[in-house]
C-alpha positions as CSV (number, residue, x, y, z in Angstrom):
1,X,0.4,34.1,-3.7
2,X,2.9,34.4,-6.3
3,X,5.6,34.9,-3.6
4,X,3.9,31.4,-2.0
5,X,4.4,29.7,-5.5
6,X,8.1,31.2,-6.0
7,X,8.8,29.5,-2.6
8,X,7.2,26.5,-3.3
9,X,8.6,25.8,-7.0
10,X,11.8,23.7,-5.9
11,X,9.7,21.3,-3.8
12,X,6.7,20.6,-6.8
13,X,9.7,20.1,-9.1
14,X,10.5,17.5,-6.7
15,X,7.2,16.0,-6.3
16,X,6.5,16.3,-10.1
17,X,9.9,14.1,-10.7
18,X,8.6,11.8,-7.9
19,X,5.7,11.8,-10.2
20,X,7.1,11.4,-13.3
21,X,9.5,8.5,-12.7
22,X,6.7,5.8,-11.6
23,X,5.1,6.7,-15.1
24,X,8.4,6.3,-16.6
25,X,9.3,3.0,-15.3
26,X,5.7,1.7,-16.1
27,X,5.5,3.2,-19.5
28,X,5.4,-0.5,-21.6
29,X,1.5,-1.0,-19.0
30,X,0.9,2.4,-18.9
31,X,0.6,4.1,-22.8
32,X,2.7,1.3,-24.0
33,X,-0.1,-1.1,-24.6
34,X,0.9,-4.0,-22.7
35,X,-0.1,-5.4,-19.5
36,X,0.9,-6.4,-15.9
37,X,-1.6,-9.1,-15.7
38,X,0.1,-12.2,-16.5
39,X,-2.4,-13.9,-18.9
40,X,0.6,-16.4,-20.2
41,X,-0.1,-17.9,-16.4
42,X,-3.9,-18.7,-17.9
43,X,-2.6,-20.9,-20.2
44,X,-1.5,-23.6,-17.0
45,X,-5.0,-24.3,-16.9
46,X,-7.8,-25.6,-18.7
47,X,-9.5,-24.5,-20.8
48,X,-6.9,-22.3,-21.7
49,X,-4.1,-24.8,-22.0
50,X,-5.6,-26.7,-25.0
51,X,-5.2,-23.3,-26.9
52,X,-1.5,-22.4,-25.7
53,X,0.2,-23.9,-29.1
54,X,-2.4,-22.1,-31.3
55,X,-1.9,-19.1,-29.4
56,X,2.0,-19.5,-29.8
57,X,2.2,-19.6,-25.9
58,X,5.6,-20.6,-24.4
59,X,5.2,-24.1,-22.2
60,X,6.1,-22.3,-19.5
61,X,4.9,-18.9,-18.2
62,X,7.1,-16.2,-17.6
63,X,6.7,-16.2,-13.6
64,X,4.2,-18.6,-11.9
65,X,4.2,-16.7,-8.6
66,X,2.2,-13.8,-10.1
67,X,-0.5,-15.4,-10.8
68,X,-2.7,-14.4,-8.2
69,X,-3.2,-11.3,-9.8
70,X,-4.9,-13.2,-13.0
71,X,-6.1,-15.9,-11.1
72,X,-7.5,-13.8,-8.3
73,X,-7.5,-10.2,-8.3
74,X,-8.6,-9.8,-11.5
75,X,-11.6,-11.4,-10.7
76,X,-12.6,-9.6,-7.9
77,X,-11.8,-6.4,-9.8
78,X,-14.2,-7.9,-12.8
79,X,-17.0,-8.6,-10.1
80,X,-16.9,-5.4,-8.7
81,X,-17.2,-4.0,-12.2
82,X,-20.3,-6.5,-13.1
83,X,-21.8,-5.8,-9.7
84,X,-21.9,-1.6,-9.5
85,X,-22.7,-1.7,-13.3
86,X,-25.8,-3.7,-12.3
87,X,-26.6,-1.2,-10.0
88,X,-25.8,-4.1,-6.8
89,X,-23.7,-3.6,-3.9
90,X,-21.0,-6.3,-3.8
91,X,-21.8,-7.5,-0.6
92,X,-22.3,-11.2,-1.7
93,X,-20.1,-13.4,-4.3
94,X,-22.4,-15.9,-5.2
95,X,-20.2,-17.8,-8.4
96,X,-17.7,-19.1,-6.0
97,X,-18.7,-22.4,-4.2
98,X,-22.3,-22.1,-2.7
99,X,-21.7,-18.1,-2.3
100,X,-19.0,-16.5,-0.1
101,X,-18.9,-12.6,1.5
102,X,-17.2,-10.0,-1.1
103,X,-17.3,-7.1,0.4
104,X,-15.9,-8.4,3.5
105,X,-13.0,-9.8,2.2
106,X,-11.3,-6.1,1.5
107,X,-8.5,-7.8,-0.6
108,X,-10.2,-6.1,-3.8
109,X,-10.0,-2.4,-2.2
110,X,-13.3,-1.8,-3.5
111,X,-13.5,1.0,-0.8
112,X,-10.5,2.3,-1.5
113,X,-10.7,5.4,-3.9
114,X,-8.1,4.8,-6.4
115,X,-9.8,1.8,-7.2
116,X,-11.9,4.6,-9.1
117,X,-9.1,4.1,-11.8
118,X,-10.2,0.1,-11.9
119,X,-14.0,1.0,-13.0
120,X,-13.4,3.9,-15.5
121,X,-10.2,2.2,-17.4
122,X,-10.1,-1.1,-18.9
123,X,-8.8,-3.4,-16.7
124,X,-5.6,-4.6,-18.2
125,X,-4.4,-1.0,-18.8
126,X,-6.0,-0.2,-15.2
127,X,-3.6,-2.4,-13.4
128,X,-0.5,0.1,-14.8
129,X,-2.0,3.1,-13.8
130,X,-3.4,2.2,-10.8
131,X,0.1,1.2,-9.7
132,X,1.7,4.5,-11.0
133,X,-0.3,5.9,-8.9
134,X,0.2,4.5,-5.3
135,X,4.0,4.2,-6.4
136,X,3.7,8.1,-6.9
137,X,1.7,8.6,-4.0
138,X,4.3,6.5,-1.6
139,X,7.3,8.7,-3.4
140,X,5.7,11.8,-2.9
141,X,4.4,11.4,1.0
142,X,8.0,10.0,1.8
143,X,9.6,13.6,0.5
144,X,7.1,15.3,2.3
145,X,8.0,13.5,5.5
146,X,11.9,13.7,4.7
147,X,11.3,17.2,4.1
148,X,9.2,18.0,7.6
149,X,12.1,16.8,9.3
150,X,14.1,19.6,8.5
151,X,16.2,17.5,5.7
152,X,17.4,18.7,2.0
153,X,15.2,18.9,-1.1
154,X,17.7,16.4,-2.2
155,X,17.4,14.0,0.7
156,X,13.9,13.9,-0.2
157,X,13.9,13.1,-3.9
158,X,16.4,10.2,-2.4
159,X,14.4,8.8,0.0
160,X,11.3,9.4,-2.5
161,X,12.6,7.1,-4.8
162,X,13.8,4.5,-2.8
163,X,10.8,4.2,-1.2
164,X,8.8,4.2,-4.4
165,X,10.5,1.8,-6.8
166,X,12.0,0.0,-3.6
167,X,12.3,-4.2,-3.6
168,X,9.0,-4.3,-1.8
169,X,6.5,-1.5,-3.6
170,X,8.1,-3.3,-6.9
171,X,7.1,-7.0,-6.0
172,X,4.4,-5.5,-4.4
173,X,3.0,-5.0,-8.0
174,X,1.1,-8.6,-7.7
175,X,-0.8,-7.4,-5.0
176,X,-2.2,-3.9,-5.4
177,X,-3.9,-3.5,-2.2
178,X,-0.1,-3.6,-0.6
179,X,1.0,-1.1,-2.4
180,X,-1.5,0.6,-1.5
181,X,-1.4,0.0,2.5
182,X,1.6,0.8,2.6
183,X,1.8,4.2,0.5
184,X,0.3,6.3,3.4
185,X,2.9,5.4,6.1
186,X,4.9,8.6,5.4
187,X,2.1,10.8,6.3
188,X,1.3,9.0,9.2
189,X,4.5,9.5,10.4
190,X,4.6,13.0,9.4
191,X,1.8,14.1,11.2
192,X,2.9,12.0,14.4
193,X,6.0,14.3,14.0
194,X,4.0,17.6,13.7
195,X,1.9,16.4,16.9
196,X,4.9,16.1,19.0
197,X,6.8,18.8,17.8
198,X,3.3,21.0,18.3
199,X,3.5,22.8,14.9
200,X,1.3,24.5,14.4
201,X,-0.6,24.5,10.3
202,X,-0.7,28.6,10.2
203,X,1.2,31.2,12.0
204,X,-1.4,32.7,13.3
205,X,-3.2,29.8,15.3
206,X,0.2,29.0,17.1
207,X,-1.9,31.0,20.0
208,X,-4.4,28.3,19.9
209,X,-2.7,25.4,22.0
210,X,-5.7,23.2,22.0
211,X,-6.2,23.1,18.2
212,X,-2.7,23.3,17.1
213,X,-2.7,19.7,17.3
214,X,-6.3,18.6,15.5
215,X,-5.1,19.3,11.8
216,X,-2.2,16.9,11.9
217,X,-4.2,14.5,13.5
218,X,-7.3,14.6,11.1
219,X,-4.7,13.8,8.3
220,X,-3.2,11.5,9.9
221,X,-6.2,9.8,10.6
222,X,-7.3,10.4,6.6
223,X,-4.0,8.5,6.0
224,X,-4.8,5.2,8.7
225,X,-8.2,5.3,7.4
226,X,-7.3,4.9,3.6
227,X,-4.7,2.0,4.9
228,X,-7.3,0.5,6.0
229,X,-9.6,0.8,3.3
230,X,-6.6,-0.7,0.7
231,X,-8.0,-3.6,2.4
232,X,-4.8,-5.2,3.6
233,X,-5.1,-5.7,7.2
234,X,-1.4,-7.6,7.7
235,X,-0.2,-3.7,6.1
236,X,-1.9,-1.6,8.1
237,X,-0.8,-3.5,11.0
238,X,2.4,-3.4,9.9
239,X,1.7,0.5,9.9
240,X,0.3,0.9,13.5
241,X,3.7,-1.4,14.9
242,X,5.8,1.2,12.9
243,X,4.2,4.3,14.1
244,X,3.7,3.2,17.7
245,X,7.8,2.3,17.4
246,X,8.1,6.1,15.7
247,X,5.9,7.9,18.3
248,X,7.7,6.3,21.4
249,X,11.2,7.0,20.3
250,X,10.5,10.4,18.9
251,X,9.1,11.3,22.3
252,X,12.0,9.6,24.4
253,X,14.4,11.8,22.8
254,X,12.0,14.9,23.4
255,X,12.4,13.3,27.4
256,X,15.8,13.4,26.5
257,X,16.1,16.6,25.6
258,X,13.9,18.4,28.5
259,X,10.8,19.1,26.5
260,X,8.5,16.5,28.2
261,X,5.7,19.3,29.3
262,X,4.0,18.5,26.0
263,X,3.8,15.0,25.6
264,X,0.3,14.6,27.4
265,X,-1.1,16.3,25.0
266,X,0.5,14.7,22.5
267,X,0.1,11.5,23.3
268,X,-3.4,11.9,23.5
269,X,-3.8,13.3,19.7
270,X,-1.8,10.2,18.6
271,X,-4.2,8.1,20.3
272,X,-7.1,10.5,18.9
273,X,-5.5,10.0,15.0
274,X,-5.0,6.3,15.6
275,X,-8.7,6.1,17.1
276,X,-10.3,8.2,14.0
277,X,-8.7,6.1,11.6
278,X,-10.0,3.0,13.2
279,X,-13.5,4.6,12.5
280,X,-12.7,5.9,8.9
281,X,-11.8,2.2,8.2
282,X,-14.3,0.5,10.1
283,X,-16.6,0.3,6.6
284,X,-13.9,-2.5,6.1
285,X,-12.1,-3.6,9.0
286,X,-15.3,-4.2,11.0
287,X,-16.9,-6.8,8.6
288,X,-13.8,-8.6,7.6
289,X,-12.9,-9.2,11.4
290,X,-16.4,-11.1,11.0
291,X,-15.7,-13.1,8.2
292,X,-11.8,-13.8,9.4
293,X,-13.4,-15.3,12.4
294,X,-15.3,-17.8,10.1
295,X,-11.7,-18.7,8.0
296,X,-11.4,-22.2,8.0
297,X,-8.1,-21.3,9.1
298,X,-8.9,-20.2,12.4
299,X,-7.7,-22.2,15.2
300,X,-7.0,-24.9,12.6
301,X,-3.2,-24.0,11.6
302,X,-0.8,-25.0,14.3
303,X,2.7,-22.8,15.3
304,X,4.9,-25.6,13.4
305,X,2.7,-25.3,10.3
306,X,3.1,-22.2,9.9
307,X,6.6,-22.0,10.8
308,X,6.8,-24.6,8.0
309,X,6.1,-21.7,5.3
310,X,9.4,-20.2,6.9
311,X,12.4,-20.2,4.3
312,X,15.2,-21.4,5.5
313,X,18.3,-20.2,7.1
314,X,20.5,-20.7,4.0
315,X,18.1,-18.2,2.2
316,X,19.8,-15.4,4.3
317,X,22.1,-15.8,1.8
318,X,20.1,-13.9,-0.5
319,X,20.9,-10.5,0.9
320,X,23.9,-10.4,-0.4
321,X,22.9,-12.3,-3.6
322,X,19.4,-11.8,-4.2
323,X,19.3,-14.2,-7.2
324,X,21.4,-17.6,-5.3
325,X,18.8,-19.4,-5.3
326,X,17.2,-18.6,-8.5
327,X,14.6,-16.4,-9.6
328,X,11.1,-17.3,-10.4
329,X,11.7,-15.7,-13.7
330,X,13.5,-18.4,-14.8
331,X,14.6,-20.3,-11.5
332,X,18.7,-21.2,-12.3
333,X,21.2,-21.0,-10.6
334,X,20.2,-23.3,-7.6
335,X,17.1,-24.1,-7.3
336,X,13.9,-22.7,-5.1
């Protein structure tokens, strides 16, 4: 064991630093006792807004965009709260309009477990941790991955942390259930890797062909599943395009290289880990197919309208200069 540990030490330095830097960079929402729920964005609205000079609120809020997570999110979270407090499943919303589903929706991750941290903590300070968390979660499944290809402690601390605090998991931070979709790619592409290369978990079951494969697909499938459950379905679609893409290229090059003898098999466990975490997430994929189908967007939106929510092709511009067209922090130079 302590041999085990020795060996070990260099990699959970690693993952501890992955750890560590989330909590870092989120001190001030964390144990800094501020907040990343944008409550100045309340104060656009009544009956907020006839209390924003007496509450010495600035005329205009820091960012607009985020205020979904006020507006919206930290609603659902505060129903959820009410609901399970009350000792009611949060099947039905029944405040909004003549009643809508809840549960259904999936947007609130109430089956997701991290969202543990959203019933135990107070909200505002919930919001920090509960994005330290996926942001350490992402960092630390992306060295893992980096790592089970065969690459450097170092080239996974990189790839840790610019996965973690990349562009996306950053602005992400208005939407929690993206984050937290998209956290568990790495492992899902880990364990497609371990499939095809037929790794086998212990030494001692590389005998046993026909379970070498059913540990790296139950994880997998662990890792779909919670995708799922984060309860953003555009993410974990995103997530099945990406590992389909992975899987077929990683086993054209085993073609390539001669080994094709064990990509039956292993296309088959794929399909088993992809299939599994269908049924892990079916508590909330299956009911919000049944609402979706009921969105008065369905059918209703044609291709040029939503084409129309397409930026434009000058906005390419903002790859080399993100901030050309202003920022919604305080939109100069050009405008939106």
């Amino acid at each position: 064991m302590r041999s085990l540990l020795r060996r070990l030490a260099p990699d959970l330095a690693c993952l501890a630093l992955l750890a560590l830097l989330p909590l870092v960079f989120f001190f001030p929402v964390t144990l800094g006792g501020r907040t990343l729920l944008p409550i100045d964005n309340l104060y656009q609205l009544e009956p907020w807004a006839s209390h924003r000079v007496e509450q010495g609120v600035p005329e205009v809020p820091h960012n607009a965009l985020l205020s979904d997570l006020i507006l919206q999110n930290y609603a659902w979270k505060t129903f959820l709260r009410e609901s399970l407090a009350a000792g009611e499943l949060p099947l039905w919303q029944p405040n909004q309009f003549a009643g809508t589903p809840f549960l259904a929706n999936g947007q609130h991750s109430a089956l997701y477990p991290f969202s543990l941290l959203m019933l135990v903590l107070p909200l505002p300070v919930a919001y920090g941790w509960f994005t330290v968390s996926q942001l350490a979660l992402a960092g630390a499944l992306m060295f893992l991955l980096v790592r089970g290809l065969g690459l450097s402690r170092a080239a996974g601390v990189v790839s840790g942390v610019s996965y973690q605090l990349s562009g996306f998991f950053i602005t992400a931070t208005v939407h929690p259930m993206i984050q937290a979709g998209a956290a568990w790619l790495p492992l899902i592409l880990l364990m497609v890797e371990y499939i095809l290369q037929g790794r086998a978990l212990f030494p001692a079951s590389a005998q046993a062909a026909g379970l070498r494969r059913l540990p790296w697909v139950l994880i997998g499938a662990l890792a779909l599943g919670m995708s799922f459950l984060a309860g953003h379905v555009e993410i974990t679609y995103y997530t099945l395009l990406v590992t389909a893409l992975y899987a077929v290229l990683r086993g054209m090059s085993l073609l390539y290289a001669g080994q094709w003898r064990p990509l039956g098999p292993a296309a088959a466990s794929v399909a088993l880990l992809v299939g599994l975490g269908f049924g892990l997430g079916a508590a909330q994929f299956l009911p919000f197919l049944e609402t979706a189908n009921a969105s008065f967007r369905t059918e209703r939106s044609s291709l040029a309208e939503v084409r129309g929510f397409a930026l434009p092709e000058r906005h390419l511009l903002v790859w080399a200069m993100p901030n050309v067209f202003g920022n919604p922090a305080h939109i100069p130079p050009l405008t939106l």
